[in-house]
C-alpha positions as CSV (number, residue, x, y, z in Angstrom):
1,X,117.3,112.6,-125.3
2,X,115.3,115.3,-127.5
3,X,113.3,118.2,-126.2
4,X,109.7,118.7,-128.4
5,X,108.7,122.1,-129.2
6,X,106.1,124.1,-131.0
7,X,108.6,125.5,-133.1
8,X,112.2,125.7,-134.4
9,X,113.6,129.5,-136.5
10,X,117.2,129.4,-137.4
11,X,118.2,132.9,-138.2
12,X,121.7,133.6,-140.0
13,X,122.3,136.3,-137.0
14,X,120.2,137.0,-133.7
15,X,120.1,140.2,-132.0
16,X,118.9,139.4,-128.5
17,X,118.9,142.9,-127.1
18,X,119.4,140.9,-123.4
19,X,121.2,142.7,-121.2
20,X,124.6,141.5,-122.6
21,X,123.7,142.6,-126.1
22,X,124.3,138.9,-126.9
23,X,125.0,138.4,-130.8
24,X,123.9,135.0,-132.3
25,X,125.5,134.1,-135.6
26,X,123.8,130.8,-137.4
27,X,122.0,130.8,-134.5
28,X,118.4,129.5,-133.5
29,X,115.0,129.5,-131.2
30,X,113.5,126.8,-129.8
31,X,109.8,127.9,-129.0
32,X,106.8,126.4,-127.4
33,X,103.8,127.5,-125.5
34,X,104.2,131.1,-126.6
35,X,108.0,131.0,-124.5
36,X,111.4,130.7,-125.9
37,X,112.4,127.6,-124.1
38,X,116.2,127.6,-126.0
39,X,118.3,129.8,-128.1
40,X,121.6,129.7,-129.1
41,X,123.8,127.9,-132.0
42,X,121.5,126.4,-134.6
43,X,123.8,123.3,-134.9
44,X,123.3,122.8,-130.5
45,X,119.6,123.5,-130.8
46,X,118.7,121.1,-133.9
47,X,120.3,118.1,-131.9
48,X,118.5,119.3,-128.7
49,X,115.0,119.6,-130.2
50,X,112.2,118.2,-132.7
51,X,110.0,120.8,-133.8
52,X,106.1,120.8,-135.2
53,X,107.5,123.2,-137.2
54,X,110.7,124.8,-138.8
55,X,111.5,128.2,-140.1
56,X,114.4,128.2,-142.3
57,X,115.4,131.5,-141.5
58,X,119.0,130.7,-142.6
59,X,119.0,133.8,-144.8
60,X,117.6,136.1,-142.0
61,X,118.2,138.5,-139.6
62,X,115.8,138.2,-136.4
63,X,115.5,140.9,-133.4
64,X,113.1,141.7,-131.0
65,X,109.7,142.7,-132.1
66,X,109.8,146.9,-132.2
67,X,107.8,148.6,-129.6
68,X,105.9,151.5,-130.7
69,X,105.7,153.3,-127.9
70,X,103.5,156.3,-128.8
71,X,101.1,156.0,-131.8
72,X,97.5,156.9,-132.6
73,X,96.8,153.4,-134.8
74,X,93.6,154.5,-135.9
75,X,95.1,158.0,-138.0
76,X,95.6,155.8,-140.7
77,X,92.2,156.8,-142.2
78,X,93.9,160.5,-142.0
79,X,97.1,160.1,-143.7
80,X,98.0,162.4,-146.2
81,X,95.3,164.7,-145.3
82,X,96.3,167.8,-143.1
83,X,99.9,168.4,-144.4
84,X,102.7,170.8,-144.2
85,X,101.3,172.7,-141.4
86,X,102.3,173.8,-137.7
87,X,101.0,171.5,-134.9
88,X,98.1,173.6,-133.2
89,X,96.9,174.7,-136.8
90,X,97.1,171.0,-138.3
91,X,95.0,170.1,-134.5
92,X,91.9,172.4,-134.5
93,X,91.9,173.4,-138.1
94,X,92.1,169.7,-139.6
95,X,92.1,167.2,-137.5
96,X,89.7,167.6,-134.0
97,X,87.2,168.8,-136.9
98,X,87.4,166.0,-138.8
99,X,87.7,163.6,-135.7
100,X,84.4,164.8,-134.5
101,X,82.8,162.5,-136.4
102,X,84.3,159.6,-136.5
103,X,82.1,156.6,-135.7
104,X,83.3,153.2,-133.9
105,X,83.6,151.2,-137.2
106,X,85.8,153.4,-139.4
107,X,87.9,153.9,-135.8
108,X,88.3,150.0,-135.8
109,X,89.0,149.4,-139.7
110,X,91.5,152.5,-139.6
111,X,93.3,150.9,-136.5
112,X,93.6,147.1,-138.6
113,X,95.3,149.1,-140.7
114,X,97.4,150.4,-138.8
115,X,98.1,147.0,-137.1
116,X,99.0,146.0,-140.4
117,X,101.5,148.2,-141.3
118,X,103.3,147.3,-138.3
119,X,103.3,144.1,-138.2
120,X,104.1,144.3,-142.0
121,X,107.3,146.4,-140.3
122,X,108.2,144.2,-137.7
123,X,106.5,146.3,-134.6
124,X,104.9,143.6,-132.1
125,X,103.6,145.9,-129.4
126,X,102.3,149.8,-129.2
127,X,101.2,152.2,-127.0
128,X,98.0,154.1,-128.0
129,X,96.1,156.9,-127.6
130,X,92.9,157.4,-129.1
131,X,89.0,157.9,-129.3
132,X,86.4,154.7,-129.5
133,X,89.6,153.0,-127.7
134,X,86.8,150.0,-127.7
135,X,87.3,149.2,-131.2
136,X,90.7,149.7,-130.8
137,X,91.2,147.1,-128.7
138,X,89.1,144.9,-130.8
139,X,91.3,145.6,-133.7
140,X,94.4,144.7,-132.0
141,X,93.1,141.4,-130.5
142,X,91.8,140.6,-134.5
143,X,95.3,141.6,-135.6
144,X,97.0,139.9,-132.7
145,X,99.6,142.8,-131.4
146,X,100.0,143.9,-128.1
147,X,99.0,147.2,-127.4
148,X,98.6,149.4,-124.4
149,X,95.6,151.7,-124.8
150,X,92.8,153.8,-123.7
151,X,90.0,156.5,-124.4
152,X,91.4,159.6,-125.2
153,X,90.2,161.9,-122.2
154,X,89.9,165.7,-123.8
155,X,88.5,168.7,-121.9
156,X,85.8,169.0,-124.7
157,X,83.5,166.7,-126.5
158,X,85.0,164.1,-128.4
159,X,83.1,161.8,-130.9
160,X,83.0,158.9,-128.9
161,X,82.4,161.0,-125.6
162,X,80.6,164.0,-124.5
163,X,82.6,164.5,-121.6
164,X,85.9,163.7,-119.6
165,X,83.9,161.4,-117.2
166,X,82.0,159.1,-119.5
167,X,86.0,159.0,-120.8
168,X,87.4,157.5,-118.0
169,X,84.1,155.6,-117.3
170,X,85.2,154.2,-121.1
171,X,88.6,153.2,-119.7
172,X,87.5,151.5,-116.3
173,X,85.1,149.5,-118.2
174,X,88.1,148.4,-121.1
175,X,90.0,147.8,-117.7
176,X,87.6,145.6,-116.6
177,X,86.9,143.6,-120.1
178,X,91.1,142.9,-120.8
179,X,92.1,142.0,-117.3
180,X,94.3,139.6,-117.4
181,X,94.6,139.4,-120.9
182,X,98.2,138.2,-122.3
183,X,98.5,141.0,-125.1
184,X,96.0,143.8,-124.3
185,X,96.4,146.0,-121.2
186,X,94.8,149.7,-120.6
187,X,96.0,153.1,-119.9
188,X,95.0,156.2,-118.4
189,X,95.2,158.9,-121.3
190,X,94.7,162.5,-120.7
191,X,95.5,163.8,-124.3
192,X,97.5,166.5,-122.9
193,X,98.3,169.7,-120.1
194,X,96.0,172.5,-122.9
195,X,93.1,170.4,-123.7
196,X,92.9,169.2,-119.6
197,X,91.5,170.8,-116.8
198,X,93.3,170.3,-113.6
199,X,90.1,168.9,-112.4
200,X,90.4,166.1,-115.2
201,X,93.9,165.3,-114.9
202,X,93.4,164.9,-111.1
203,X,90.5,162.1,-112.2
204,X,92.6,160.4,-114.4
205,X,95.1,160.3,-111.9
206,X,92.9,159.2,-109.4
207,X,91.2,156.2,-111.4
208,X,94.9,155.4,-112.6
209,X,95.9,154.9,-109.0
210,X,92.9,153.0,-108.2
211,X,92.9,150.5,-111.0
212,X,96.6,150.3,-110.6
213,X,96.7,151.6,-114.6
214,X,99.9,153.5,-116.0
215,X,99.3,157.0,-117.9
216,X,100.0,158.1,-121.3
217,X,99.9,161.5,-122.2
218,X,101.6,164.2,-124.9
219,X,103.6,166.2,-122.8
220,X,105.9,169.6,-123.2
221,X,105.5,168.8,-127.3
222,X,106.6,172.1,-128.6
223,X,107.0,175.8,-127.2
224,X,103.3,176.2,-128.3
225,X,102.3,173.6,-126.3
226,X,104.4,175.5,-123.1
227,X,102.8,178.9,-124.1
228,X,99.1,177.8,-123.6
229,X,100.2,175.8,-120.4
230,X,101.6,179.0,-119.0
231,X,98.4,181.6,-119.8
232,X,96.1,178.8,-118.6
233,X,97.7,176.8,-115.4
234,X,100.4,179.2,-114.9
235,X,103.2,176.8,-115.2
236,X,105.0,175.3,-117.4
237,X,103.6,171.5,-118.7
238,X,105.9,169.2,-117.0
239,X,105.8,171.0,-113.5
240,X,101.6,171.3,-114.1
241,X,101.7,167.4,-115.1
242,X,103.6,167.0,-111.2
243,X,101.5,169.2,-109.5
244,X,98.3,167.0,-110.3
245,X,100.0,163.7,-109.8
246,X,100.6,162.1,-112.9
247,X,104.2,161.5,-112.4
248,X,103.7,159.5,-109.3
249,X,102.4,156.9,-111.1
250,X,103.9,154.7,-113.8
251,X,103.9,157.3,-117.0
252,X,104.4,157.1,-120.3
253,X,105.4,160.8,-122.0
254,X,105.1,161.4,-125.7
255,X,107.4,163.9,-127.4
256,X,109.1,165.9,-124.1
257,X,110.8,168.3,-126.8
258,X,110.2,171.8,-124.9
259,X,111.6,171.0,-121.4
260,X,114.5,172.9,-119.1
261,X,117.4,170.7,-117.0
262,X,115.2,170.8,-114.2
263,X,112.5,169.1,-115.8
264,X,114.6,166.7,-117.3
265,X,115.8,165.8,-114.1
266,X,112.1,165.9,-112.6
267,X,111.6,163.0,-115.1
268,X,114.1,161.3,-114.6
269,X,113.7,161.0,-110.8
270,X,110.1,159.9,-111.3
271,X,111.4,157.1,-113.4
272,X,108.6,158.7,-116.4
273,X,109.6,156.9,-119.6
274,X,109.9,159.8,-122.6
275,X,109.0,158.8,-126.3
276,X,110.9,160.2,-129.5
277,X,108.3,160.8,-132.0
278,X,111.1,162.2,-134.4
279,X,109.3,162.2,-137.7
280,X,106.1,163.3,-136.3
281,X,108.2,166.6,-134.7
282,X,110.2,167.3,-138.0
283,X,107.0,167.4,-140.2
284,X,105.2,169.5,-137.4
285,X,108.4,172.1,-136.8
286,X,107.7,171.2,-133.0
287,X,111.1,171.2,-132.3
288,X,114.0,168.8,-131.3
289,X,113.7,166.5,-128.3
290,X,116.8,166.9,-125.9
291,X,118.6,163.2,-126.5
292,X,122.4,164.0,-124.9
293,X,121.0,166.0,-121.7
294,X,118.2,163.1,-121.4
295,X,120.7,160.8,-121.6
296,X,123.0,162.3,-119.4
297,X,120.4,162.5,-117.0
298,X,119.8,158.7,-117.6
299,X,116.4,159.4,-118.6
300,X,114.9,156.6,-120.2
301,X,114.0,157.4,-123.8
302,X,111.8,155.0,-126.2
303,X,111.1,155.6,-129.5
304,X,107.5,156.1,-131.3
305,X,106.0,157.2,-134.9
306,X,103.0,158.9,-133.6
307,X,100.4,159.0,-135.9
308,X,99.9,158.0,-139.4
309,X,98.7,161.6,-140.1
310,X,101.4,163.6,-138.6
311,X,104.1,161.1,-139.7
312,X,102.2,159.6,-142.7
313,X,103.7,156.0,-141.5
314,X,104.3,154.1,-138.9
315,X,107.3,151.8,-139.4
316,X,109.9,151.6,-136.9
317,X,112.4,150.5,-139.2
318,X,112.2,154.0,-140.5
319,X,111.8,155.7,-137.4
320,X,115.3,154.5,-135.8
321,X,117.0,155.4,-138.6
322,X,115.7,159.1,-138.5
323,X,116.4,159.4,-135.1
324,X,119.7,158.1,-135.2
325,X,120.2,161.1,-138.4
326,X,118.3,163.4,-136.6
327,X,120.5,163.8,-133.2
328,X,124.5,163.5,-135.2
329,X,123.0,167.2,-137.1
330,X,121.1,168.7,-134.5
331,X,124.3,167.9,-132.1
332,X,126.9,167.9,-135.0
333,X,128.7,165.0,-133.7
334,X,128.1,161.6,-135.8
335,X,129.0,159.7,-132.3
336,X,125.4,161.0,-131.3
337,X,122.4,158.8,-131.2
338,X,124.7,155.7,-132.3
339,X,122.8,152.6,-133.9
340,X,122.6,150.4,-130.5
341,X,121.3,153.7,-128.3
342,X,118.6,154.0,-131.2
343,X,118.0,149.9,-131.3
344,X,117.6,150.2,-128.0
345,X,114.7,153.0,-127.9
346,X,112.8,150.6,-129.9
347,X,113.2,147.2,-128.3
348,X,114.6,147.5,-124.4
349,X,113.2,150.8,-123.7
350,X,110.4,150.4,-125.5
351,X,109.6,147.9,-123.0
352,X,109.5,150.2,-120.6
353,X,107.2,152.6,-122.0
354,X,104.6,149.5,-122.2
355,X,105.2,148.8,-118.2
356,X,106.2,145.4,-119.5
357,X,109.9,144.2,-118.7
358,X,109.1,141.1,-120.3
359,X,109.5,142.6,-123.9
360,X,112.2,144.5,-126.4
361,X,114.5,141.1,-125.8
362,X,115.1,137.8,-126.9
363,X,115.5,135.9,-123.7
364,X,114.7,132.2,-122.8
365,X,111.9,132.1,-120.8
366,X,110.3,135.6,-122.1
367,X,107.9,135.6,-125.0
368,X,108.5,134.3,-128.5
369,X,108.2,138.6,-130.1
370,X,110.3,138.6,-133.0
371,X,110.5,139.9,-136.7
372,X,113.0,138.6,-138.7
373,X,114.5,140.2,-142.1
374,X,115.4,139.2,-145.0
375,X,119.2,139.5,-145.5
376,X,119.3,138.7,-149.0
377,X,117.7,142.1,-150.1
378,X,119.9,144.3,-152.1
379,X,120.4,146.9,-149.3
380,X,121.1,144.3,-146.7
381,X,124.3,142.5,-148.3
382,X,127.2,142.6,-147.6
383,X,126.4,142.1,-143.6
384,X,129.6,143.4,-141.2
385,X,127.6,144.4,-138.3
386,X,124.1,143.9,-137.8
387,X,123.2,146.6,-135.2
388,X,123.9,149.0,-138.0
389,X,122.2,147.2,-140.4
390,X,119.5,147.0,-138.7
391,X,118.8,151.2,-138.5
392,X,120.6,152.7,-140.7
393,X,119.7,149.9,-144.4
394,X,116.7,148.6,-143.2
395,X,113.9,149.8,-144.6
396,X,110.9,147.8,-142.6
397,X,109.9,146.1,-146.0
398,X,113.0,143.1,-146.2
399,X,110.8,141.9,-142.5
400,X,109.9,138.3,-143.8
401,X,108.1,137.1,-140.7
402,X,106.8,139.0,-137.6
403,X,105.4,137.1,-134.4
404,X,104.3,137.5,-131.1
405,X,104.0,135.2,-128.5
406,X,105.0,132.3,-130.5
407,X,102.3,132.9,-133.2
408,X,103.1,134.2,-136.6
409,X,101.1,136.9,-137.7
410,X,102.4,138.1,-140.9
411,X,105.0,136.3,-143.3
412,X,105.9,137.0,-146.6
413,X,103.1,139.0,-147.9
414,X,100.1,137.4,-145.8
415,X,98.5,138.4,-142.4
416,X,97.5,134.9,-140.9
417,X,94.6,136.2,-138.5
418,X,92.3,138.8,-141.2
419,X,92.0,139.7,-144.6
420,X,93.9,142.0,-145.9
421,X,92.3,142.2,-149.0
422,X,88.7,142.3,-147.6
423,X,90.1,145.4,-145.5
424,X,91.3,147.5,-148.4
425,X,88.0,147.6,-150.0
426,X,85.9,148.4,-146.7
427,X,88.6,151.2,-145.6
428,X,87.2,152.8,-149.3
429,X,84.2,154.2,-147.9
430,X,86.0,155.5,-145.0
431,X,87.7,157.6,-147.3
432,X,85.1,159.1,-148.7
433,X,83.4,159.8,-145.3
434,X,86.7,161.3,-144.5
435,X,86.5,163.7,-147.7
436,X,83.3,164.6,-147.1
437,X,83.7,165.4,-143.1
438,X,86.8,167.2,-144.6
439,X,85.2,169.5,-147.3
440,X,87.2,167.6,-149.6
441,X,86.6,166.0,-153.4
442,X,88.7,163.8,-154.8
C-alpha cells in the first residue's frame, strides 16, 4: 500500500553527507511535514509513495543545504567599498565609520540581500554576527533561512547601541522573542578579544551561560589581532578568550589563523568549533589558518565567507573550492584539503558551528535542507565523481532549487517568499546613504 507525502525530488545523484558518506545515483526523497520520511532509489521510492508534488530533478545533483558558518549578512550594502586594504585599516578607517550610522532598515534590506545570495547559492543556514541583529532576524524569517545570530557586543558605541549592556540586553530580548522557533536561534557575540573589555566578555559569558546560548566571536584573526591582545590583556587571544570563560560554553570561532600548537590543542579539548573564512583572509593578507595541525589535532573546522565587504560574496560554492586551492599551495601537497574534507566544512561541520546536529546531512528523519544543481551546465558534464564536482566545477550559479525544511525557497530564478525585484530598487537609496556616510560620489 502507498505512503502520501508532501513531496517527491528525484535527483540524478544524492550526496547525503550521513555518516557513511552514502552516494545515491537515480536516487530520490520522499518529504513531508518539513522531514525526509524516505530516501533512496527513485524507482523504490515512486512505488512506495504519491506525492502533492514532484520535482523532476532527474538532471540534478542534490546535497545538503551549505552552512555558512561565519558571515555578517547585512555587509552586502558595503561590498565593493573598502578594498585592497589590511584588516585593522579596512576596520577603523572604512568600515566602523561608515557602520556608525547605519539605521535598522537599510540593516534589514542589506541582510535580504544577503539571504538571497545564498539561497540563490544553495546555503540554507548561517551564523551571524552583526548590529540591529533585530532586523536581522526579521530578514531571515522573511527570506526563510536558518540563521544563528545576535547583536554585535563592541567595547564602544555601536549604531544600534551605546553601550555593551544595552547589547546583551538586545540579545536576551531576541532570546526571548525566537524561543522555540524551528529556524531562528540566538547567540552571544562579543565581536572580538581588542574591541572587548574583560569586563564585557565576562557578561557575555555570563548571560550565555544563563540563557543556555552558544557564543560567536572573531578570534586569533591575524598577528595584528594577537599584537593588540598582548599590549592590552597581556596574553595572547585564545588564552584571554579561556581566561574569561568563553570556551566553556558551546563556541563558535571565526578565522583562528594566528594560533600556537598549544592553542590549537586548547580548542580542541574544549570541543570550540573553528570557521575558515578563506577568501575573507586572502583579500585582508590576515594570514593562513592552520588546516593539517587543526586536523591533526581533530579540531573541528567549518567553513564561512565572512562578509560581503571583505569577501565581496558570499557563496559557498565558491568558498569550498578556494579552500580546497588554498591549503594544497600553502602546504604544497595536492592531497591537502581534499574535496570531501572541504564538503565536509560546509555541510557536517557546519552543523556544528550552528549547535545543530540535525543539519549538513540528508538523513530520514532530519530536515528536508537541500539545494540541488543543475548537472546539465557546461562545467558540470561529464559527471565521474560528484564530491569533486561539487567544489572544485561548481560555481553556486548551476543551484536549480534550494529548500529548507521541506519549503522551497528559491528555484530557477525566483525567491518564493519576497520580491526580489521590489528589493533591488529599495537597496538604491541605501547606496547612496552609504556614499554619502562614506564621503563618496558616484
Amino acid at each position: 500500500m502507498m505512503q502520501c507525502c508532501d513531496l517527491l525530488l528525484t535527483a540524478a545523484c544524492i550526496l547525503t553527507q550521513d555518516a557513511e558518506h552514502t552516494i545515491w545515483q537515480n536516487g530520490a526523497l520522499a518529504i513531508t511535514a518539513g522531514r525526509i520520511a524516505d530516501l533512496g532509489p527513485a524507482e523504490d521510492l515512486r512505488a512506495r509513495w504519491q506525492a502533492k508534488t514532484v520535482v523532476d530533478g532527474s538532471s540534478m545533483l542534490v546535497l545538503p543545504g551549505l552552512v555558512n558558518a561565519h558571515t555578517h549578512a547585512a555587509m552586502t550594502i558595503l561590498r565593493g567599498l573598502a578594498d585592497d586594504m589590511p584588516l585593522i585599516s579596512w576596520l577603523t578607517q572604512r568600515i566602523f565609520p561608515v557602520e556608525a550610522g547605519l539605521n535598522p532598515e537599510e540593516v534589514r534590506l542589506g541582510s535580504l540581500l544577503g539571504f538571497a545570495e545564498m539561497l540563490r547559492t544553495g546555503t540554507t543556514a548561517c551564523v551571524d554576527m552583526y548590529i540591529h541583529e533585530a532586523q536581522v532576524l526579521e530578514a531571515a524569517h522573511t527570506a526563510g533561512i536558518r540563521c544563528l545570530a545576535g547583536e554585535g557586543v563592541f567595547g564602544f558605541p555601536s549604531a544600534a547601541c551605546p553601550s555593551y549592556r544595552q547589547a546583551l540586553d538586545i540579545t536576551r530580548d531576541l532570546a526571548a522573542r525566537w524561543a522555540g522557533h524551528d529556524r531562528l536561534r540566538v547567540a552571544v557575540n562579543p565581536h572580538s578579544v581588542y574591541t572587548t573589555s574583560p569586563d564585557m566578555l565576562l557578561a557575555c559569558r555570563d548571560l550565555a551561560e544563563e540563557l543556555h546560548l552558544p557564543v560567536h566571536i572573531h578570534l586569533a584573526e591575524s598577528p595584528d589581532e594577537t599584537a593588540r591582545s598582548l599590549e592590552q590583556h597581556g596574553v595572547r587571544p585564545v588564552e584571554h578568550a579561556r581566561a574569561c570563560g568563553l570556551l566553556d560554553l558551546p563556541c563558535t570561532a571565526a578565522h583562528v589563523v594566528d594560533v600556537t600548537d598549544e592553542e590549537i590543542a586548547l580548542l580542541a579539548r574544549k570541543r570550540v568549533v573553528a570557521v575558515h573564512n578563506p577568501s575573507s583572509n586572502m583579500k585582508l593578507a590576515s594570514g593562513i589558518l592552520p588546516l593539517a595541525r587543526m586536523q591533526a589535532a581533530a579540531l573541528s573546522l567549518a567553513l564561512g565567507t565572512d562578509g560581503a565587504a571583505s569577501n565581496n560574496q558570499l557563496n559557498m560554492f565558491t568558498e569550498m573550492g578556494r579552500a580546497a586551492l588554498l591549503h594544497k599551495i600553502a602546504q604544497n601537497d595536492p592531497t591537502a584539503a581534499s574535496a570531501a574534507c572541504v564538503l565536509d566544512m560546509a555541510t557536517r561541520h557546519g552543523a556544528a558551528a550552528m549547535h545543530d546536529a540535525r543539519l549538513g546531512q540528508l538523513t530520514v528523519g532530519g530536515p528536508a535542507d537541500l539545494t540541488a544543481l543543475d548537472l546539465t551546465a557546461p562545467n558540470m558534464q561529464p559527471l565521474y565523481h560528484p564530491v569533486s564536482h561539487a567544489v572544485y566545477a561548481a560555481t553556486g550559479h548551476e543551484v536549480r532549487l534550494t529548500m529548507v525544511a521541506g519549503e522551497i525557497l528559491y528555484q530557477d530564478g525566483r525567491f518564493t517568499r519576497f520580491d526580489y525585484p521590489a528589493l533591488l530598487q529599495e537597496l538604491r537609496a541605501v547606496r547612496s546613504a552609504v556614499l554619502r556616510r562614506a564621503g563618496t560620489a558616484h
